[in-house]
C-alpha positions in Angstrom: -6.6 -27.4 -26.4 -9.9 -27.9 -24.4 -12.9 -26.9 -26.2 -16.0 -24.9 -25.0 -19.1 -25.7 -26.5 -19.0 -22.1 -27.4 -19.6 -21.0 -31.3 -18.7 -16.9 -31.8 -19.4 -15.5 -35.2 -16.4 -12.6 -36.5 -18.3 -9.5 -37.3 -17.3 -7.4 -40.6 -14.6 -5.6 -38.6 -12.9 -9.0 -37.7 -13.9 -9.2 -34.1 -15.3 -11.8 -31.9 -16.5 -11.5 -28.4 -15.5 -13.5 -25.9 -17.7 -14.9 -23.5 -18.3 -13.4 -19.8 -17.9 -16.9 -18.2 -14.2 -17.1 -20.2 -13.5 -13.8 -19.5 -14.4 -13.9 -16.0 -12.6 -17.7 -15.4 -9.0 -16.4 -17.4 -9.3 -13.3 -15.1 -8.9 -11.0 -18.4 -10.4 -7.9 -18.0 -11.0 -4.8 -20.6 -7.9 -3.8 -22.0 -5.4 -6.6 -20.6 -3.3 -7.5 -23.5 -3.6 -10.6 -25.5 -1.0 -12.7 -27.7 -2.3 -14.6 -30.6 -0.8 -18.1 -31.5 -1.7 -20.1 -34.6 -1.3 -23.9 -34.7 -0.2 -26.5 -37.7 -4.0 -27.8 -37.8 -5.4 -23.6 -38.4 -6.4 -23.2 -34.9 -5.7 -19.8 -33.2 -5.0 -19.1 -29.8 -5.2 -16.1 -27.6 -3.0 -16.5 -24.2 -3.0 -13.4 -21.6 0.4 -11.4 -22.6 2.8 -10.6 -19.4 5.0 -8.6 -19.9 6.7 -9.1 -16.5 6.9 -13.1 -18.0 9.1 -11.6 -21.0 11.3 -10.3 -18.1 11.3 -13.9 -16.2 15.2 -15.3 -16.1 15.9 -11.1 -15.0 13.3 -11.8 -12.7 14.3 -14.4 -11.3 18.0 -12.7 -10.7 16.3 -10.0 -9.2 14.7 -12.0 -6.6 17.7 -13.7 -5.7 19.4 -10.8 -4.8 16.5 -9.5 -3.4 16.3 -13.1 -1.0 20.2 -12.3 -0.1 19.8 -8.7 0.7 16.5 -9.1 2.9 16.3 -12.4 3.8 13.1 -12.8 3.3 11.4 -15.3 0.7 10.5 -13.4 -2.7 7.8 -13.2 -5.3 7.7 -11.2 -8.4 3.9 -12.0 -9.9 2.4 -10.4 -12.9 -1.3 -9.6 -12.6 -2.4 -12.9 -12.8 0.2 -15.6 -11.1 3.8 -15.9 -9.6 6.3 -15.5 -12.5 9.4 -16.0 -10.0 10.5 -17.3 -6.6 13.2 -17.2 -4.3 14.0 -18.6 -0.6 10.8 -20.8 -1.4 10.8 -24.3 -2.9 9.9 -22.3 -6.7 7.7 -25.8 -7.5 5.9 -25.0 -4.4 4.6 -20.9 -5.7 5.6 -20.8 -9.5 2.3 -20.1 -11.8 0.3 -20.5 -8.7 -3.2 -17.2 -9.1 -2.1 -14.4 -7.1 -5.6 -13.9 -4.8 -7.8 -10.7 -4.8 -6.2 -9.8 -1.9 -3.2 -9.1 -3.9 -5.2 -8.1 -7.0 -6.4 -5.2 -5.2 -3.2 -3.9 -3.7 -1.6 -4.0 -7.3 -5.1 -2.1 -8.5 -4.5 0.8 -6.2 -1.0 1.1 -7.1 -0.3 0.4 -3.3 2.7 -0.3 -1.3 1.8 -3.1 1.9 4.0 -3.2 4.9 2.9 -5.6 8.0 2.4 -3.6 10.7 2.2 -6.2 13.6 -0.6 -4.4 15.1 -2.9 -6.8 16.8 -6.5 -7.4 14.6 -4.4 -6.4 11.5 -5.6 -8.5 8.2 -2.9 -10.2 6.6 -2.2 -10.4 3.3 -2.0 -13.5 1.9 -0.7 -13.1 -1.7 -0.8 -16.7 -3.4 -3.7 -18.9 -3.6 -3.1 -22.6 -1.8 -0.3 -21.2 -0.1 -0.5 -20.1 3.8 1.9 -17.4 3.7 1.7 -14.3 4.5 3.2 -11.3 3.2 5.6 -9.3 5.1 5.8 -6.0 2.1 4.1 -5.4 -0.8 4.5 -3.0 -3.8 2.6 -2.8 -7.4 4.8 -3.1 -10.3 4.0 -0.1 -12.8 5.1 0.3 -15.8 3.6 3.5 -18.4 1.4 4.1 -16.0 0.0 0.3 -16.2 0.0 -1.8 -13.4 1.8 -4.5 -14.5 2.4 -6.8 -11.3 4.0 -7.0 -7.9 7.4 -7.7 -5.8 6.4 -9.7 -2.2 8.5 -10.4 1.0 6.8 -13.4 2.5 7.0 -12.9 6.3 10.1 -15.6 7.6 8.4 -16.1 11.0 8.4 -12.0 11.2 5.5 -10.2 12.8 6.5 -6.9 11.3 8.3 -5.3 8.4 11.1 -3.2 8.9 11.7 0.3 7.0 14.4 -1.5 5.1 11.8 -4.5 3.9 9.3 -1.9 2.2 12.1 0.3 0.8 13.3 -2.8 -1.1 10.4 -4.2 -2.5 9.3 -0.8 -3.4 12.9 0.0 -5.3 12.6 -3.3 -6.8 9.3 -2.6 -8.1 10.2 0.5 -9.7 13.4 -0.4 -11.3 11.4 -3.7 -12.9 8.5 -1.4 -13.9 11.4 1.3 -15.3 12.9 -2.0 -16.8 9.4 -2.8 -19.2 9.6 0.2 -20.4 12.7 0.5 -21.9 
C-alpha cells in the first residue's frame, strides 16, 4: 500500500470523499463501482470493480476463438485496461490503460470499423502499444458500458464486414453474459 499524505474525515453518514487528484489518476469516475478489501493490520481498501475481470478465464476463451475465427489479434478490455489477449504476446498488452481514444468509443456505445480511407485517424486502443485497431465495439451490459472487444489490424488497411460483425457479436453475447 502506498500512502498519500491525504487525511479524509467519515462524516455521520459513513462517507469519505475521495480526492479529485485520486479520482482523476485511478480514472474512477461518478458511479464506477468500487470493491472494498480489509487487511490483517485494519486497513481498508477500495480497488475499481470490473466486472468483465470476474469474466477473465471466459474471456480469455472467447478471444481465442475469436483470434482463430478472424485472425486477427484480440482484446477484451474493461473500462480501464486490457483484461485479455490473444494472437499477441499477452505479457506484451495485459493490464496495460486502454487510451481515451478507446474511452470514448466505449462512452458512445460505438462500434469502430477501419475504413482505409486515406487521412482516416486510427484508433489506437492500448497505451505504449503502436497498434492499431482494425474493429471496435463497446461491451454493454444493463445498459452500462462495461468494456470493449478489439481486432488489432494484422498488417490490414481495412476491416472487412465479417471483422465488425464479430467483434460486435462478441460484444453482445459477453455484455448478455454479465448479466445473467
Amino acid at each position: 500500500m502506498k500512502a498519500t499524505g491525504i487525511v479524509r474525515r467519515i462524516d455521520d453518514l459513513g462517507r469519505v470523499v475521495i480526492p479529485k487528484e485520486i479520482r482523476r489518476t485511478m480514472r474512477i469516475r461518478e458511479g464506477d463501482p468500487l470493491e472494498i478489501f480489509t487487511d490483517n493490520e485494519g486497513g481498508v481498501i477500495f480497488k475499481k470493480y470490473s466486472p468483465i475481470g470476474e469474466l477473465s478465464s471466459f474471456a480469455g476463451e472467447y478471444a481465442e476463438v475469436l483470434y482463430k475465427v478472424g485472425g486477427c489479434p484480440v482484446l477484451i478490455c474493461d473500462r480501464d485496461s486490457v483484461v485479455s489477449a490473444s494472437g499477441i504476446p499477452k505479457k506484451e498488452v495485459l493490464e496495460r490503460r486502454v487510451t481515451p481514444m478507446l474511452e470514448d468509443l466505449m462512452e458512445r456505445r460505438a462500434v469502430y470499423s477501419r475504413t482505409g480511407v486515406s487521412g482516416e485517424s486510427l484508433l489506437f486502443p492500448v497505451e505504449g502499444i503502436d497498434k492499431a485497431a482494425l474493429s471496435a465495439a463497446a461491451i454493454i451490459a444493463a445498459g452500462d458500458v462495461c468494456g470493449a472487444v478489439v481486432y488489432l489490424s494484422d498488417g490490414r488497411e481495412k476491416a472487412g464486414e465479417a471483422e465488425t460483425k464479430l467483434v460486435s457479436a462478441a460484444a453482445n453475447f459477453l455484455g448478455k453474459q454479465l448479466e445473467e
